[in-house]
C-alpha positions as a Markdown table, in Angstrom:
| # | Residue | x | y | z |
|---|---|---|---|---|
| 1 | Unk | 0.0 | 0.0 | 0.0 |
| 2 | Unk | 1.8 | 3.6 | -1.3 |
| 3 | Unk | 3.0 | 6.0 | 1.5 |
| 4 | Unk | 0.6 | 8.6 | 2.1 |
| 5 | Unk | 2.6 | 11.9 | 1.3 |
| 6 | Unk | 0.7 | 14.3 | 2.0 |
| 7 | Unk | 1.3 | 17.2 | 4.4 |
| 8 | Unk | -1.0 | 16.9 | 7.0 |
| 9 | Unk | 0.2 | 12.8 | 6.8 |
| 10 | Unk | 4.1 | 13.9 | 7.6 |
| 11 | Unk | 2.7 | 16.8 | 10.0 |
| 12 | Unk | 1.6 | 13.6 | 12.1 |
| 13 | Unk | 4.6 | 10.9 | 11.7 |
| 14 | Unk | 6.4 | 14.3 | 13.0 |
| 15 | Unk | 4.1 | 14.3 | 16.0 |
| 16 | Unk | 4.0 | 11.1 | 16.5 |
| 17 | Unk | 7.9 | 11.1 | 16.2 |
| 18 | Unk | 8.0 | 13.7 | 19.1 |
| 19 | Unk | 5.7 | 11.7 | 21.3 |
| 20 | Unk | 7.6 | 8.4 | 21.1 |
| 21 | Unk | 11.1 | 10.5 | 21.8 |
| 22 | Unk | 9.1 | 12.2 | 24.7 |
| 23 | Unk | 7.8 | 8.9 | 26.2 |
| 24 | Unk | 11.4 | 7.9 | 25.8 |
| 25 | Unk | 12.9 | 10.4 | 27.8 |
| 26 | Unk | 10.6 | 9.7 | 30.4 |
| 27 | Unk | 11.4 | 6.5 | 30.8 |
| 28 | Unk | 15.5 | 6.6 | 29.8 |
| 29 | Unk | 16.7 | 10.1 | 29.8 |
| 30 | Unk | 20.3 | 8.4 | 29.1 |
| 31 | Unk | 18.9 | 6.3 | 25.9 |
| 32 | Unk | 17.0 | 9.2 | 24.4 |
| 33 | Unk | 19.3 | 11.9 | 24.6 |
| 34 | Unk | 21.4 | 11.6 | 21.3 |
| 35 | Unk | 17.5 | 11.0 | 19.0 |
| 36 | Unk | 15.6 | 13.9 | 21.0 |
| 37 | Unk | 15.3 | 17.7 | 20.2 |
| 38 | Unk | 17.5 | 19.8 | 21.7 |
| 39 | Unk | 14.5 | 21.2 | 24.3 |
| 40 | Unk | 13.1 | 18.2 | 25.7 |
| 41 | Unk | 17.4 | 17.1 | 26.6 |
| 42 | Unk | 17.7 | 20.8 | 28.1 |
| 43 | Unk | 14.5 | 20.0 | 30.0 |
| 44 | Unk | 16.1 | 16.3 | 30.7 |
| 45 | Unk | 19.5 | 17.8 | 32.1 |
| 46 | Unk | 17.5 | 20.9 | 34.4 |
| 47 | Unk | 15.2 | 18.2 | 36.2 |
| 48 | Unk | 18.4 | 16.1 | 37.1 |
| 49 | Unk | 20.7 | 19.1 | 37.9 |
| 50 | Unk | 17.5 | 20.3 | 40.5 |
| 51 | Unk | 17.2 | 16.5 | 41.8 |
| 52 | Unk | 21.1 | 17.0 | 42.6 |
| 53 | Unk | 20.4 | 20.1 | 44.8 |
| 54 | Unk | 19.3 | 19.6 | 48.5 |
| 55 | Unk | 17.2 | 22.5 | 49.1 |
| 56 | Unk | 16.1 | 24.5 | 51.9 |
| 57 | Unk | 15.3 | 21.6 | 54.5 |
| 58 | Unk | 18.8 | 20.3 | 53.3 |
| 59 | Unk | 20.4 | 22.9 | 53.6 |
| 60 | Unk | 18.6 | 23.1 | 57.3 |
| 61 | Unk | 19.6 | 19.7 | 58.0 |
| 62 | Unk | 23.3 | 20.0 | 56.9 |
| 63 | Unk | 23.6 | 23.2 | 59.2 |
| 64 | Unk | 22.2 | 22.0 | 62.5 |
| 65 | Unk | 24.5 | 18.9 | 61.9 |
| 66 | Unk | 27.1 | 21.0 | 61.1 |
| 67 | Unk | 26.3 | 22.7 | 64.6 |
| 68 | Unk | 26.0 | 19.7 | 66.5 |
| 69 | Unk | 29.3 | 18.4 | 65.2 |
| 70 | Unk | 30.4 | 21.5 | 67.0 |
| 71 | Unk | 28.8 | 21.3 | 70.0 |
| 72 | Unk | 30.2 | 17.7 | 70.4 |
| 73 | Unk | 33.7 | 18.8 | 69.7 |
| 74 | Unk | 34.1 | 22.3 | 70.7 |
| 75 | Unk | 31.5 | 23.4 | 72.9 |
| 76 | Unk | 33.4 | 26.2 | 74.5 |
| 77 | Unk | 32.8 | 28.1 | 71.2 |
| 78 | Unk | 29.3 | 28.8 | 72.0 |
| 79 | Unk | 28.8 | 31.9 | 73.9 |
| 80 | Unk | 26.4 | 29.9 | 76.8 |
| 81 | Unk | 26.8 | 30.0 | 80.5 |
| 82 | Unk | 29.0 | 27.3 | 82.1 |
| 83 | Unk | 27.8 | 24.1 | 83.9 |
| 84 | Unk | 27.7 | 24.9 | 87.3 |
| 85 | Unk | 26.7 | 28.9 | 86.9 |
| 86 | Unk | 23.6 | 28.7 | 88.7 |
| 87 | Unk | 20.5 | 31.8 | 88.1 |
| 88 | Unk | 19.5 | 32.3 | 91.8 |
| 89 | Unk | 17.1 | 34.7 | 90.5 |
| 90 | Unk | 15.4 | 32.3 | 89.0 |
| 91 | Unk | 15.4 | 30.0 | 92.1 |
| 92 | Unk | 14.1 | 32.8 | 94.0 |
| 93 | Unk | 11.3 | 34.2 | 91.6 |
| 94 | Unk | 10.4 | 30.6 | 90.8 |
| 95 | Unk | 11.1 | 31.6 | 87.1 |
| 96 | Unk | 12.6 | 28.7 | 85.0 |
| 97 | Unk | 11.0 | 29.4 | 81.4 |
| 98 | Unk | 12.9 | 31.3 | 78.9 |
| 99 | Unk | 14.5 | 34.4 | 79.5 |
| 100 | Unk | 16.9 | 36.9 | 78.9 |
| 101 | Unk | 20.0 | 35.3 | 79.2 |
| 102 | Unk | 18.7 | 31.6 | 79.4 |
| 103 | Unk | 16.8 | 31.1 | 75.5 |
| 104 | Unk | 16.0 | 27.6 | 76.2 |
| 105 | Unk | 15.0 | 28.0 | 80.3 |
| 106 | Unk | 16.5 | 26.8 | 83.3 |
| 107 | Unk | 15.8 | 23.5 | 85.2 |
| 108 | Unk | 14.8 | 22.9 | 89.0 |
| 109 | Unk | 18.3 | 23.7 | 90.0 |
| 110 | Unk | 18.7 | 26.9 | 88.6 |
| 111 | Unk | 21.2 | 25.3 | 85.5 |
| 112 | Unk | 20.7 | 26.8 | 81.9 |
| 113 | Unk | 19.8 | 24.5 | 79.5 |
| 114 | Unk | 20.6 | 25.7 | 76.8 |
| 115 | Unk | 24.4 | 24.6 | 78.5 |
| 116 | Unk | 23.4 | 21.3 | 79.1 |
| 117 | Unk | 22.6 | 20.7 | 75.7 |
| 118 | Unk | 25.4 | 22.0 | 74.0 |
| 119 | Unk | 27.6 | 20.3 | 76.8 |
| 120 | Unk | 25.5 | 17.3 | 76.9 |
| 121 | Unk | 25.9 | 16.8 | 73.0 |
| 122 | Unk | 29.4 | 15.2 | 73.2 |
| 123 | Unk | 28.0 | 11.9 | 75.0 |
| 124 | Unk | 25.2 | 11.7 | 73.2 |
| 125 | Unk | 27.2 | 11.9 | 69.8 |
| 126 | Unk | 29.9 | 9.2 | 71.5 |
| 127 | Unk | 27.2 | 7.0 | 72.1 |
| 128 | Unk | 25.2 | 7.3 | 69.4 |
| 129 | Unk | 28.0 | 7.2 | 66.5 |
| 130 | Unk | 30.4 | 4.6 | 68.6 |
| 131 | Unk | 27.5 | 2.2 | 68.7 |
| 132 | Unk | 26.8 | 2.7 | 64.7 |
| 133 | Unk | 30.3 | 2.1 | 63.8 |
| 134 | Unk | 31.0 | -0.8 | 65.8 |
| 135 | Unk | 27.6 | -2.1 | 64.3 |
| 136 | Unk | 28.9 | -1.5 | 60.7 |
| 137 | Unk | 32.1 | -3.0 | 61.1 |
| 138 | Unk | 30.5 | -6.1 | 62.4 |
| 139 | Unk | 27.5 | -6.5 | 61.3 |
| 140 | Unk | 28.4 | -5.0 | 57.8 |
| 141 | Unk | 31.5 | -7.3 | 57.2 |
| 142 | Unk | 29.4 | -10.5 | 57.9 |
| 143 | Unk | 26.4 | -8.8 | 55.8 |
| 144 | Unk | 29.0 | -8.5 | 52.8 |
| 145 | Unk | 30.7 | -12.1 | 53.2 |
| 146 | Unk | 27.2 | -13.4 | 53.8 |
| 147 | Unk | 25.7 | -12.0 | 50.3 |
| 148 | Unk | 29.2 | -12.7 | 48.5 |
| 149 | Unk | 29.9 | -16.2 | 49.0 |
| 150 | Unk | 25.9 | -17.1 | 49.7 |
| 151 | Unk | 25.8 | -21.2 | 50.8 |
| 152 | Unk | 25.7 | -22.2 | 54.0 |
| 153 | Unk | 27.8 | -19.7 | 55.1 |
| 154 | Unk | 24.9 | -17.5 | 54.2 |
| 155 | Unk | 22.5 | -20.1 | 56.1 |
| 156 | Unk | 24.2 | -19.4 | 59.2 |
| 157 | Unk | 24.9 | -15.5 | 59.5 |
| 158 | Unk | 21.2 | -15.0 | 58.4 |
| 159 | Unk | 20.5 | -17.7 | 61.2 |
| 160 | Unk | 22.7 | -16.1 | 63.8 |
| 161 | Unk | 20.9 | -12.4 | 62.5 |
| 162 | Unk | 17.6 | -14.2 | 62.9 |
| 163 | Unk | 18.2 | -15.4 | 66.4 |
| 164 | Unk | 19.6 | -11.9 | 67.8 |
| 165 | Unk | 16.2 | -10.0 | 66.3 |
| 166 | Unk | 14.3 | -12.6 | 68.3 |
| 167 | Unk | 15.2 | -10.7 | 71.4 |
| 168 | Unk | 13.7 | -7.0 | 72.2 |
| 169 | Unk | 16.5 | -5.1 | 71.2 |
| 170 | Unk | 16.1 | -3.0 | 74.1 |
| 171 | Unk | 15.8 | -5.6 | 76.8 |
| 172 | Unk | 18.8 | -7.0 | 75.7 |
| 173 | Unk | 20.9 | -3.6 | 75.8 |
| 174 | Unk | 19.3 | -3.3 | 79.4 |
| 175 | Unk | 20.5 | -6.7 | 80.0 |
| 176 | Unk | 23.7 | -6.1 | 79.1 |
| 177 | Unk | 24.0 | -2.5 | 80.5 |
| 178 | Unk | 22.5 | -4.1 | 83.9 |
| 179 | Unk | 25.1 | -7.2 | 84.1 |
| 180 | Unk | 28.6 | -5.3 | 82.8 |
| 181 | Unk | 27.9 | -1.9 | 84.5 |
| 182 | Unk | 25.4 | -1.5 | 87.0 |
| 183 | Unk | 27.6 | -1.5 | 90.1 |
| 184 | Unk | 28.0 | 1.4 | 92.7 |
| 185 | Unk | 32.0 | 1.9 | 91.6 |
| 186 | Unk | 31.4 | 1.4 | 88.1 |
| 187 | Unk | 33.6 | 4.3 | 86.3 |
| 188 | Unk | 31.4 | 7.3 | 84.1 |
| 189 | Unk | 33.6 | 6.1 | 81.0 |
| 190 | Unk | 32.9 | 2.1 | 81.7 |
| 191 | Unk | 29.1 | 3.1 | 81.5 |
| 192 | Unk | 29.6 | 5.3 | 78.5 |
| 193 | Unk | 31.5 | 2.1 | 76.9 |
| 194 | Unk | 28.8 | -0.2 | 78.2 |
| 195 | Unk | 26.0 | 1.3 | 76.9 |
| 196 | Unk | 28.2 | 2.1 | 73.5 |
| 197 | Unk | 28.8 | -1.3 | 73.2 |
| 198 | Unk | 25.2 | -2.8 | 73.7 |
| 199 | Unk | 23.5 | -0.4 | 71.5 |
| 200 | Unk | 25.7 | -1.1 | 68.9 |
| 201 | Unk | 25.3 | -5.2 | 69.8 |
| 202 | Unk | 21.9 | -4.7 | 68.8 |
| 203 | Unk | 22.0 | -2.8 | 66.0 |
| 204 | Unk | 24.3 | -5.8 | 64.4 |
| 205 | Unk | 21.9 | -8.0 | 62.6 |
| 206 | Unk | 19.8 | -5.2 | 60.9 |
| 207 | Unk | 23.1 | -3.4 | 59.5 |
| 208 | Unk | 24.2 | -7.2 | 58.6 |
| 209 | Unk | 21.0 | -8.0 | 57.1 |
| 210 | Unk | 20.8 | -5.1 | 55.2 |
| 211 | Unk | 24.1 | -5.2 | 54.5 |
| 212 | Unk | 23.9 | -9.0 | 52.8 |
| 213 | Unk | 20.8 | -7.6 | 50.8 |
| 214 | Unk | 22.9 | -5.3 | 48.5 |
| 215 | Unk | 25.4 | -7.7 | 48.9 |
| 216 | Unk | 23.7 | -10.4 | 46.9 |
| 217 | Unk | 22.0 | -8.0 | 44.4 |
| 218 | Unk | 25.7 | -6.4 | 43.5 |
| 219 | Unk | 27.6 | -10.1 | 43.3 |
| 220 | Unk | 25.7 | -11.4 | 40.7 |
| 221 | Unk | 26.4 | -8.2 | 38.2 |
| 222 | Unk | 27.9 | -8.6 | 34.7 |
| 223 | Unk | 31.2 | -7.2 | 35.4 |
| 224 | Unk | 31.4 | -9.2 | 38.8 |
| 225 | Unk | 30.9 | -12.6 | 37.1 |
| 226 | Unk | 32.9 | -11.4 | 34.5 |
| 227 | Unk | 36.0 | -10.2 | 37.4 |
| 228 | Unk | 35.4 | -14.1 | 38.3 |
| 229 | Unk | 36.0 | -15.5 | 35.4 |
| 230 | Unk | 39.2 | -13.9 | 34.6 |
| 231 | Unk | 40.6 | -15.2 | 37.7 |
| 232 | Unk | 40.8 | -12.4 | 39.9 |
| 233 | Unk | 41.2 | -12.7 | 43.7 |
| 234 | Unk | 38.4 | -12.8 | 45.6 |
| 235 | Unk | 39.2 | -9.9 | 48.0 |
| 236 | Unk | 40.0 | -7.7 | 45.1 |
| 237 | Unk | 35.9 | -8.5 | 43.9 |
| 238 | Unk | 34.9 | -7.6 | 47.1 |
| 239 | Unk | 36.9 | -4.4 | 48.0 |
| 240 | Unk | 36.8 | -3.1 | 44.2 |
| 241 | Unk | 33.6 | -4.6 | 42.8 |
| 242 | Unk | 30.9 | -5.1 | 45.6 |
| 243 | Unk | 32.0 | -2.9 | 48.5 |
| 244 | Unk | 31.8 | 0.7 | 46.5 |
| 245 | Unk | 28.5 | -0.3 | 44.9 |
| 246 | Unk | 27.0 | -1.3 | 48.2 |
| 247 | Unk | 28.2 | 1.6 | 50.2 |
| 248 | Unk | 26.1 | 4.0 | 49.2 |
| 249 | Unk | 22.9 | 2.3 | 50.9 |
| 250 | Unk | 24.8 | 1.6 | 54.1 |
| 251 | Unk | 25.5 | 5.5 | 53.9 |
| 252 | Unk | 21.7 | 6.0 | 54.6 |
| 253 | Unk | 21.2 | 3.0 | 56.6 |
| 254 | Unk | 24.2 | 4.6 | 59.0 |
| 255 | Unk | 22.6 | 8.3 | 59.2 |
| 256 | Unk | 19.1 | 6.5 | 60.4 |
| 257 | Unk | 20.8 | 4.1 | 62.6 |
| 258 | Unk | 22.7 | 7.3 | 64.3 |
| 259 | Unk | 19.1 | 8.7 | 64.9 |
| 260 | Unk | 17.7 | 5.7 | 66.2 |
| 261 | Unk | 20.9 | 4.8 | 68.9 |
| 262 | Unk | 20.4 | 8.2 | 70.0 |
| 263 | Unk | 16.9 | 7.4 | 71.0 |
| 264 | Unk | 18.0 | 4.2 | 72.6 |
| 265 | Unk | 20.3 | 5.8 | 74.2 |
| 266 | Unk | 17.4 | 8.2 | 75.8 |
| 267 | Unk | 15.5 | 5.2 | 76.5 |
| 268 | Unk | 18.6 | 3.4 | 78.7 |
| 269 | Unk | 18.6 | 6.5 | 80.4 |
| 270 | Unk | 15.0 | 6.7 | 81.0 |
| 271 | Unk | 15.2 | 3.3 | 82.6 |
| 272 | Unk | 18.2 | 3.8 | 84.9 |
| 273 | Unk | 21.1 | 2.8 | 83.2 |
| 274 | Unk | 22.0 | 5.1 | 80.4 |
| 275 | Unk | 24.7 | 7.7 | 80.2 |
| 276 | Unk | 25.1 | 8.6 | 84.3 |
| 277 | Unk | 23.7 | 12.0 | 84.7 |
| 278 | Unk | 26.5 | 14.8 | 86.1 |
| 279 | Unk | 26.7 | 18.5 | 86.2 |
| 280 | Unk | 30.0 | 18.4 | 84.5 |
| 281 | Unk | 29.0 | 15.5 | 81.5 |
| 282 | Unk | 25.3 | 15.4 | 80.7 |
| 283 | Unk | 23.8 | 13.9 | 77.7 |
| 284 | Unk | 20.4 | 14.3 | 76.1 |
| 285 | Unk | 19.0 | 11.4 | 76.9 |
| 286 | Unk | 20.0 | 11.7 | 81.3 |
| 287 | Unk | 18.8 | 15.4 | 80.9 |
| 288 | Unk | 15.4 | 14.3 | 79.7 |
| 289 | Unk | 15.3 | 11.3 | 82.2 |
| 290 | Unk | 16.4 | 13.8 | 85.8 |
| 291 | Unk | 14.2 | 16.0 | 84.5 |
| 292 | Unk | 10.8 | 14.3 | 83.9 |
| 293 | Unk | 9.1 | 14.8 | 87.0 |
| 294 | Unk | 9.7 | 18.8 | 86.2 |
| 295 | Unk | 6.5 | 17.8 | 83.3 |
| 296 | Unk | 4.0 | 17.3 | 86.3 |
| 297 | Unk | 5.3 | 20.4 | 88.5 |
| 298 | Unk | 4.6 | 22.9 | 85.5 |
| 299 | Unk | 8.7 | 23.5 | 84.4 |
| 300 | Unk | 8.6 | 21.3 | 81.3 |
| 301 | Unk | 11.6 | 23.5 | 79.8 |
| 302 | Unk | 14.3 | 21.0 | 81.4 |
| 303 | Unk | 12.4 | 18.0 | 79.4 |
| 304 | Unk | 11.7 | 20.5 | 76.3 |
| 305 | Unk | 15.7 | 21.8 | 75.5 |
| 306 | Unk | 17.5 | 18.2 | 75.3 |
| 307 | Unk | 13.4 | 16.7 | 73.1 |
| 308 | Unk | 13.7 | 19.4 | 70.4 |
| 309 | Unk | 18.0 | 18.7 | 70.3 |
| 310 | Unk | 17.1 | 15.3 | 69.4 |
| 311 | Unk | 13.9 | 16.3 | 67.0 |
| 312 | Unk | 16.2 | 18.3 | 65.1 |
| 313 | Unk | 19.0 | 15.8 | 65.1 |
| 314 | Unk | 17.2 | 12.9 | 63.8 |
| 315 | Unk | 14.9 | 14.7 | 61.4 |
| 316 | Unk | 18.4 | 16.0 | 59.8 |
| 317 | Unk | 20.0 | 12.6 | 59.8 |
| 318 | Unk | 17.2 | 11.2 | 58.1 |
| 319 | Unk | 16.5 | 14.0 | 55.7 |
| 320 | Unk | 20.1 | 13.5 | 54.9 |
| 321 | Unk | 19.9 | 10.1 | 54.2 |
| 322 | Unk | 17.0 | 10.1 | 51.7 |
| 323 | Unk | 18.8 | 12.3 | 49.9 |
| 324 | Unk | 21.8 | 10.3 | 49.5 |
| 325 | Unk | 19.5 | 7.4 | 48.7 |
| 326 | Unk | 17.8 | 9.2 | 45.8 |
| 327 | Unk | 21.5 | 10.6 | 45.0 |
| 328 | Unk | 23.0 | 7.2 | 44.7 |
| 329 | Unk | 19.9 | 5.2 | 43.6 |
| 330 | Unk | 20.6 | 4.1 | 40.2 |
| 331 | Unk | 17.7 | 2.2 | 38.1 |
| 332 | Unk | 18.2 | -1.0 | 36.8 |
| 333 | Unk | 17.6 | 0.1 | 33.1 |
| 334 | Unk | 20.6 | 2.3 | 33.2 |
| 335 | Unk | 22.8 | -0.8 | 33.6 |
């Protein structure tokens, strides 16, 4: 049957020409580049360039971590009272709420808060982050062997995993905290690496598992089989092939799991064997738990300085980490 030639005829193949490159684009910018009209690849690059930007709330969440990074490691920069200044104006007016002087109020004691939380940042951070990275390097070395060589190796990590997740994580951090470190003479620093340790004890088996997830995904790629057939080293696989590919998702899964141990860390606290709270080292999570019983007296600031600390600090971390996820992510069509 002849071509149809007229104009209106190549008027639609060209439509329908744009609409297939279009439809293209959306689904494979990388495929459709080189075929589409210079527009729709100029629209293409500006959508991925803004999906590369963090924005406002990023930019939000990379200050305040920024600032606690500061408050952990300097916290004499900050132009706050000292620990054991004491307001005795505010004892004597029974005034604790903000105030000239004291932004985030005072507790029972006459203390600023504001102080306590900029001082009390460095255990929290130390307990929080120590616990992540002892997870990671445990549970994600075992993760990575586990979804590399697969077999019943695999069988019994995931079996060991499986068994640890059985427990309530948090009994079994109170278990721990209570047997190794719940003495009269125990030491502040024995505590600090008590708790440290059992937080990151049971945060193990779900950086492991996740870990052994990406792990399996990454080992059966092209250019991994293709490393195995021309005889290289195993090691070299892992540390060249599978670890860089796989790091990216335990670079989120470590920013949430910092959020999450510094909540455990409140909740050990809350039950009487977290961080011991002192004037001179306080943490978020002992501020919140010596200061409860300020909630039914009317004086909630001592509970609400050290909650919005860790509000801000785990909505950043996980902010942060969705954005390395999308960052990283990469589609299985553009392999």
């Amino acid at each position: 049957m002849p071509r149809d030639t007229t104009p209106d005829a190549d008027a639609a193949d060209d439509g329908v020409a744009v609409e297939e490159e279009s439809s293209l684009a959306s689904l494979e910018p990388s495929i459709a580049v080189q075929g589409m009209p210079a527009a729709i690849a100029t629209v293409v690059s500006v959508d991925r360039a803004r999906s590369k930007r963090l924005g406002p709330i990023g930019w939000f969440a990379a200050i305040w971590l920024v600032i606690v990074v500061l408050m952990a490691l300097v916290p004499g920069l900050f132009p706050v009272p000292d620990l054991t200044e004491r307001s005795r104006d505010a004892i004597v007016n029974d005034s604790y709420g903000p105030q000239a002087g004291h932004w985030l109020g005072l507790d029972q004691s006459g203390y600023d808060m504001l102080s306590k939380v900029v001082y009390g940042t460095r255990a929290s951070m130390i307990v929080s982050v120590g616990a992540i990275m002892f997870s990671l390097l445990i549970g994600g070395f075992l993760g990575l062997i586990s979804g590399y060589f697969k077999g019943r190796l695999d069988t019994f990590l995931m079996g060991m995993f499986n068994v640890m997740l059985a427990f309530p994580p948090l009994v079994l951090a109170l278990a721990a905290v209570t047997v190794f470190a719940s003495s009269d003479d125990v030491t502040y620093a024995r505590r600090v690496l008590v708790v440290t340790g059992a937080i990151g004890v049971i945060s193990i088996p779900i950086l492991g598992r996740i870990t052994r997830v990406n792990a399996l995904a990454w080992s059966e790629r092209e250019f991994v089989l293709a490393a195995r057939l021309l005889g290289t080293k195993t090691h070299r696989i892992i540390l060249r092939d599978v670890l860089p590919n796989v790091a990216p998702a335990m670079s989120q899964i470590v920013l949430l799991g910092i959020g999450v141990a510094i909540i455990a860390e409140g909740g050990l606290s809350l039950l009487g064997v977290g961080v011991p709270a002192a004037i001179d080292s306080p943490s978020w999570g002992n501020l919140i738990a010596s200061l409860r019983s300020q909630l039914f007296l009317g004086r909630p600031w001592g509970v609400f300085a050290p909650s919005i600390a860790i509000f801000l600090t785990i909505l950043s971390l996980n902010y942060l980490g969705d954005v390395l996820r999308a960052r990283f992510d990469v589609r299985e069509s553009a392999l």
